[in-house]
C-alpha positions in Angstrom: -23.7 -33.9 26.1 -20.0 -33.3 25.1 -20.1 -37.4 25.2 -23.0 -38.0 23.1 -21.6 -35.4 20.5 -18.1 -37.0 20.5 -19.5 -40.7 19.8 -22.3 -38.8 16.9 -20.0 -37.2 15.5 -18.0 -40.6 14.5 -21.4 -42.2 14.3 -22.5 -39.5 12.0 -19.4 -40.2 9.3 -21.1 -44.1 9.3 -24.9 -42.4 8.1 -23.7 -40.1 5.8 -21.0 -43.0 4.1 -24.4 -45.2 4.0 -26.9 -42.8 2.5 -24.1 -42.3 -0.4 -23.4 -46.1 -0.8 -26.9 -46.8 -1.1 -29.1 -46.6 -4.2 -32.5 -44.7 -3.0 -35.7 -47.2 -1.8 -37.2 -48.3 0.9 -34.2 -50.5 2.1 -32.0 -47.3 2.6 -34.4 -45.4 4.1 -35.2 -47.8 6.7 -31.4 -48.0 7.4 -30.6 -44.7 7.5 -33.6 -44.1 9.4 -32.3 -46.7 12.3 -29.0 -45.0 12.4 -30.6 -41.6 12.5 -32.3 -43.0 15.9 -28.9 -43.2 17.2 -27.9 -40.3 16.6 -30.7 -38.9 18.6 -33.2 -38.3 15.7 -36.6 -39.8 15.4 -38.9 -39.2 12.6 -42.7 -40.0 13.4 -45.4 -39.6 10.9 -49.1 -39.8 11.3 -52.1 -40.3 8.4 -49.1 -41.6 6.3 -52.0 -43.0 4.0 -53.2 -39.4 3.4 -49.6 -39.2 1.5 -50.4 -39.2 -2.4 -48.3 -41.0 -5.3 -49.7 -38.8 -7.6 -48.8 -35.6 -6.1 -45.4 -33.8 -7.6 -45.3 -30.8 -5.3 -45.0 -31.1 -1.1 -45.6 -28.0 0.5 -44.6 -28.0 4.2 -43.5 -25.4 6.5 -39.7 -24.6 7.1 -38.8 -25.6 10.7 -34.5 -26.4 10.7 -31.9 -26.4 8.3 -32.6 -30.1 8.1 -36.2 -30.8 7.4 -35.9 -31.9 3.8 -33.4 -34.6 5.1 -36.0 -35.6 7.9 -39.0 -35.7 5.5 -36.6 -37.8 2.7 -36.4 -40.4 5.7 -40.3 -41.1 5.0 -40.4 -40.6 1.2 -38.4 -40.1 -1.6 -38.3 -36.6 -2.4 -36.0 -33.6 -3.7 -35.2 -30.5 -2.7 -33.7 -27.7 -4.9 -31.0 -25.4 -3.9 -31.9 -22.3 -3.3 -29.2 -20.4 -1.6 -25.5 -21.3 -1.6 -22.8 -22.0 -3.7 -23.4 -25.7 -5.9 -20.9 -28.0 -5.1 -20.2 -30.6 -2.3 -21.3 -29.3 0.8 -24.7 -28.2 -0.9 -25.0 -32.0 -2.3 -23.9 -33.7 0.9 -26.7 -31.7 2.7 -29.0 -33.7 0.2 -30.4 -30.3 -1.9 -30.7 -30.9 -5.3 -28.4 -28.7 -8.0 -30.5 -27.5 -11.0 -27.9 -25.7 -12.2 -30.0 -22.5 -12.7 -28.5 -18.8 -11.0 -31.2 -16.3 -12.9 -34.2 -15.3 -12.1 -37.0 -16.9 -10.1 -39.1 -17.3 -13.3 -36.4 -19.5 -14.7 -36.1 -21.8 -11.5 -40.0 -22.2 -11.7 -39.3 -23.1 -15.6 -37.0 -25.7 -15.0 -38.7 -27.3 -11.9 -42.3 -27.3 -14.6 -39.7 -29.4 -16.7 -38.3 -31.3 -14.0 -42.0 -32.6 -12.8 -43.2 -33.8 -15.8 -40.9 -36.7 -16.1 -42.8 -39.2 -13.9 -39.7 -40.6 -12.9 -38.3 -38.1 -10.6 -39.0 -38.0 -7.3 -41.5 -35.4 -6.2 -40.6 -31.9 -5.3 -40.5 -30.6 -1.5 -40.6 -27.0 -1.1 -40.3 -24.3 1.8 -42.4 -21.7 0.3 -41.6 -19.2 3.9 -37.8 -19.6 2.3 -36.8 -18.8 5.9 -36.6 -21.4 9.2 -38.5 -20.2 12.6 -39.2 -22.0 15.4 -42.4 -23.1 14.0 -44.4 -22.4 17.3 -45.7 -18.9 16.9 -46.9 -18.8 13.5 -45.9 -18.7 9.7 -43.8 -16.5 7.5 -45.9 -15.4 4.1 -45.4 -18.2 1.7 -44.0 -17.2 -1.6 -46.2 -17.8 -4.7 -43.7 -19.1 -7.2 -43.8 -22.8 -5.3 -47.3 -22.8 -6.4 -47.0 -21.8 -10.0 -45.5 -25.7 -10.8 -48.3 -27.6 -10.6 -52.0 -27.2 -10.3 -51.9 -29.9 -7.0 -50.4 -29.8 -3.9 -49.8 -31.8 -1.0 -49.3 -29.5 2.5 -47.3 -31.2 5.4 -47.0 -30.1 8.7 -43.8 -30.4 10.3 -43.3 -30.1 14.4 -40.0 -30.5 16.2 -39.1 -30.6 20.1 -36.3 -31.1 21.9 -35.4 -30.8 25.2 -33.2 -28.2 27.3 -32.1 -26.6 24.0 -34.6 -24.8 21.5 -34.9 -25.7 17.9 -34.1 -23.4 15.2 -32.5 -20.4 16.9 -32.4 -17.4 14.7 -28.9 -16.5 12.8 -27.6 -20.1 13.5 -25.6 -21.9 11.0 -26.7 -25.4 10.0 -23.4 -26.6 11.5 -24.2 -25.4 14.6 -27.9 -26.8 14.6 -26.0 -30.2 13.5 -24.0 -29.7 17.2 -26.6 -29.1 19.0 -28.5 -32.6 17.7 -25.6 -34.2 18.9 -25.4 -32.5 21.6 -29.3 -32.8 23.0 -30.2 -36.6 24.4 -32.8 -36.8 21.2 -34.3 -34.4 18.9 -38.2 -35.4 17.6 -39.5 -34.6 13.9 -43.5 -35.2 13.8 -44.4 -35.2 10.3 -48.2 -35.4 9.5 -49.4 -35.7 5.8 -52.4 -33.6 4.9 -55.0 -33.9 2.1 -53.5 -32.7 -1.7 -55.5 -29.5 -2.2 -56.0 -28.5 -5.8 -56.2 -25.3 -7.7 -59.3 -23.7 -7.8 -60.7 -22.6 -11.5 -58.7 -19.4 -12.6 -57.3 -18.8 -8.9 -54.0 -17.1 -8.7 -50.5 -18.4 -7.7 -50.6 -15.8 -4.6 -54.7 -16.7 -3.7 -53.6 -20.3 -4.1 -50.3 -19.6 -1.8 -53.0 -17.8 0.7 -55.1 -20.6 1.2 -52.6 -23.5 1.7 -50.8 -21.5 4.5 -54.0 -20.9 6.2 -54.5 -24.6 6.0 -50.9 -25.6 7.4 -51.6 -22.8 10.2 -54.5 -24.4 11.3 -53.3 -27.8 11.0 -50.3 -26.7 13.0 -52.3 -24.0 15.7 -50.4 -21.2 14.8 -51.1 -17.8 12.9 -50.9 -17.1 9.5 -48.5 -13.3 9.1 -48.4 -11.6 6.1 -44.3 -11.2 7.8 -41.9 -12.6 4.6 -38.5 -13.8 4.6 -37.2 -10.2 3.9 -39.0 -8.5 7.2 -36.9 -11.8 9.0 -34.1 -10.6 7.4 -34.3 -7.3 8.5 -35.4 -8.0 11.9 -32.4 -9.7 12.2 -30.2 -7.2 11.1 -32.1 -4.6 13.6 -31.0 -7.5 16.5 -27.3 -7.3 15.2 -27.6 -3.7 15.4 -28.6 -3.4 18.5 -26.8 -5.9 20.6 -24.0 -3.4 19.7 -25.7 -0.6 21.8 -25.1 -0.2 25.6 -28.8 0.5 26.0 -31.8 0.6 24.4 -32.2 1.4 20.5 -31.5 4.8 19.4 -28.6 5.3 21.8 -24.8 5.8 21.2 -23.0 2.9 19.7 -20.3 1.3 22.5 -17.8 3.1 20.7 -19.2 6.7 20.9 -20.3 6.4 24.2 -19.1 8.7 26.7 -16.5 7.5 29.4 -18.2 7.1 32.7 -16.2 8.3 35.8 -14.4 5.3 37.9 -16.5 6.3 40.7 -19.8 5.4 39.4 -18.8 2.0 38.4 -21.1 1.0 41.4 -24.2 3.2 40.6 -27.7 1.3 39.6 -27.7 0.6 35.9 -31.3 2.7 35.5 -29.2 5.7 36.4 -26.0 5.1 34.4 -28.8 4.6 31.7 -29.8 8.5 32.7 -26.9 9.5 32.9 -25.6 8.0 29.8 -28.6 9.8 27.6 -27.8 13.3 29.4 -24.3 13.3 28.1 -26.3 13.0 24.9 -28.4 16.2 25.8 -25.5 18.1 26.8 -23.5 17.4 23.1 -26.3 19.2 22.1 -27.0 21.7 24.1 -24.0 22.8 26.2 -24.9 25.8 27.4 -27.6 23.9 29.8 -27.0 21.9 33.0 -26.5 18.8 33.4 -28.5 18.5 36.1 -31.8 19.9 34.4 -31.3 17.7 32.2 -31.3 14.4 34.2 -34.4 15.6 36.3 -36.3 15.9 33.1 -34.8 12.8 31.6 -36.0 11.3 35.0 -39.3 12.2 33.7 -40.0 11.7 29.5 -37.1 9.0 29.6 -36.7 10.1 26.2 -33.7 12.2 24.6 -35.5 13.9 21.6 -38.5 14.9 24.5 -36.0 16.5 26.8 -34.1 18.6 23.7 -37.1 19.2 22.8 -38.4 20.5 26.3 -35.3 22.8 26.6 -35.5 24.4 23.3 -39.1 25.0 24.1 -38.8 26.7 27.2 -40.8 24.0 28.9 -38.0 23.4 31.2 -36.7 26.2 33.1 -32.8 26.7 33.3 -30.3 29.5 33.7 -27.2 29.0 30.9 -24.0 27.8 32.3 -21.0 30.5 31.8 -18.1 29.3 29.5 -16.4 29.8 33.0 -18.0 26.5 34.5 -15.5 24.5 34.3 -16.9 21.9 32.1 -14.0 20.5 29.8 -17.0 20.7 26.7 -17.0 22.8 24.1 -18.4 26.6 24.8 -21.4 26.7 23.4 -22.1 29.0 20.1 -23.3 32.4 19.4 -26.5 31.4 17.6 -27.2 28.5 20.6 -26.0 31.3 23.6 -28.7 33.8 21.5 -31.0 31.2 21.2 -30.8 30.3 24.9 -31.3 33.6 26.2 -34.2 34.4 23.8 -36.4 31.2 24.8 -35.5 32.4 28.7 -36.7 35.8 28.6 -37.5 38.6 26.2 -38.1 36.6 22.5 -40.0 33.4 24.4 -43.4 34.4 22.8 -42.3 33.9 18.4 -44.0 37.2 16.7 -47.0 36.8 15.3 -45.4 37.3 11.8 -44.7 35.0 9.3 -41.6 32.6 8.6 -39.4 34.5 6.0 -38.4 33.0 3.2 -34.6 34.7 3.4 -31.8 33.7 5.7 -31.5 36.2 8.8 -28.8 37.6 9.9 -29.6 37.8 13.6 -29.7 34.6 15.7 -32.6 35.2 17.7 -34.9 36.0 13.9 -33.0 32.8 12.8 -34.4 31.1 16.0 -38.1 32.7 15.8 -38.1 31.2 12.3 -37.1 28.1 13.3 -40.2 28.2 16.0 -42.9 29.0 13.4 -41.8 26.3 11.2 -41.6 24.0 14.1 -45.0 24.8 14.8 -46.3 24.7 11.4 -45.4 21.6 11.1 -46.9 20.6 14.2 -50.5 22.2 13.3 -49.8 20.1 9.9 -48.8 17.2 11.3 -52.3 17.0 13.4 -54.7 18.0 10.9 
């Protein structure tokens, strides 16, 4: 692998000097095409007499940071830039630059005007505006594609590769070039579909609708109402928690408490447990640790087990400020509260939640409870 991306990498400064010395036709993209093969990339099409010369618009679903280059390889086409700065990286990566940073109503504006000079190539579009693998379904196309023209031409795009996967999520385009190189060969089936017009007084989004259900039948995968945004922030969620020791909703690496040398062998389901009791303890002090792992053991679930304790579901006798413990001692309101869900205030009165702040810390407490619970009657109904 480290060979073949050594030689393609040299081999790959030849392509790209080629594509730029060469006006567009059908010469250079037969050439380019044959040099592309050594690289490891090979373009097959099917139905290419489905393709239409009198369609403006492709539609086809967004598979790697290189499919516009792929589907150039068959036909002349352009791509606009989207994202990114303009300048030589974005037109050496073969987007077109419309010059246009405002709103997606102006982009739409000045691809209407772009389309109706017949001598421009046609437009290909990535309505998902975000790359997935392409084999469990597609991301909600946007509707602004389809407010150009009134006719459409879908195409289906499938890659596979071997050893690596295609398209991982958060990769840069310079790392998916690497991998090309890397892999033996890397193949791009592209398969033209019927144009599909606009139906009398449908809307952009109906019209968006019904050309991703037909790409997601075409391709056997499901058509999600997910968009590039929930991608987004799925993503970010992944960042997030690849920063955790655990799973989500625990203790960033940073906060986490130090483990003791001497557990450094212990199975990781129980550093886990143990891990998530410190968390209990922070909270409540005054009870031990060891309640708190055997019901831990149990709901496997932080917020259950404080809530358990406070509740009085979970029997315990308070540790003394004398058990030598080097955590802080816990409070007067948390020892009151303590004591009053173990004995003499563990049934709240039957009186209403005041309104006014108490001064004792077990009222403070009751109050506490009969919200708690009003909530809970609330939240069921």
């Amino acid at each position: 692998g480290l060979c073949l991306l050594v030689l393609r990498l040299f081999i790959g400064v030849h392509v790209f000097l080629v594509s730029c010395a060469l006006p567009d036709s059908v010469l250079r993209r037969f050439i380019v095409r044959v040099m592309c093969s050594v690289l490891g990339l090979f373009v097959r099409q099917s139905d290419p007499r489905l393709r239409d010369v009198n369609v403006r618009v492709y539609i086809a679903n967004h598979v790697t940071q290189f499919d516009h280059n792929v589907i150039n390889l068959l036909t002349s086409c352009n791509t606009p830039a989207l994202n990114g700065a303009p300048g030589f990286i974005c037109w050496s990566r073969g987007f077109m630059e419309l010059g246009v940073t405002g709103s997606r109503a102006e982009l739409v504006e000045s691809l209407k005007v772009y389309s109706s000079h017949r001598q421009n190539p046609p437009l290909l579009l990535f309505p998902e505006e975000a790359a997935t693998n392409g084999r469990a379904g597609l991301l909600r196309f946007s509707s602004w594609p389809f407010s150009i023209l009134d006719v459409v031409q879908p195409v289906a795009l499938q890659v596979q590769r071997p050893l690596i996967t295609v398209s991982v999520a958060d990769s840069s385009w310079i790392t998916e070039l690497l991998w090309t190189f890397f892999v033996p060969f890397t193949v791009y089936q592209v398969r033209w579909m019927p144009s599909v017009p606009r139906r009398a007084e449908e809307l952009s989004e109906d019209f968006a609708l019904r050309v991703q259900e037909l790409l997601a039948m075409e391709l056997g995968v499901v058509s999600t109402r997910l968009t590039a945004a929930d991608k987004s922030e799925h993503m970010k969620r992944l960042r997030h928690t690849s920063l955790l020791p655990f799973a989500p909703g625990s203790q960033p690496l940073a906060a986490r408490p130090r483990m003791p040398s001497s557990l450094t062998g212990v199975a990781p389901e129980d550093v886990r447990i143990m891990a998530m009791a410190q968390r209990v303890k922070e909270v409540l002090p005054h009870v031990p640790l060891e309640v708190i792992r055997v019901d831990l053991a149990q709901t496997n679930c932080v917020d259950t087990t404080i809530a358990n304790l406070l509740e009085g579901r979970v029997p315990f006798f308070p540790e003394s400020k004398e058990a030598g413990t080097d955590l802080p001692a816990p409070s007067t309101s948390q020892a009151a509260a303590a004591s009053g869900i173990q004995g003499s205030v563990a049934v709240p009165s039957s009186k209403p939640a005041t309104k006014q702040f108490a001064k004792s810390p077990v009222e403070r407490h009751l109050s506490l409870q009969e919200r708690k619970r009003a909530l809970y009657d609330y939240a069921r109904r």
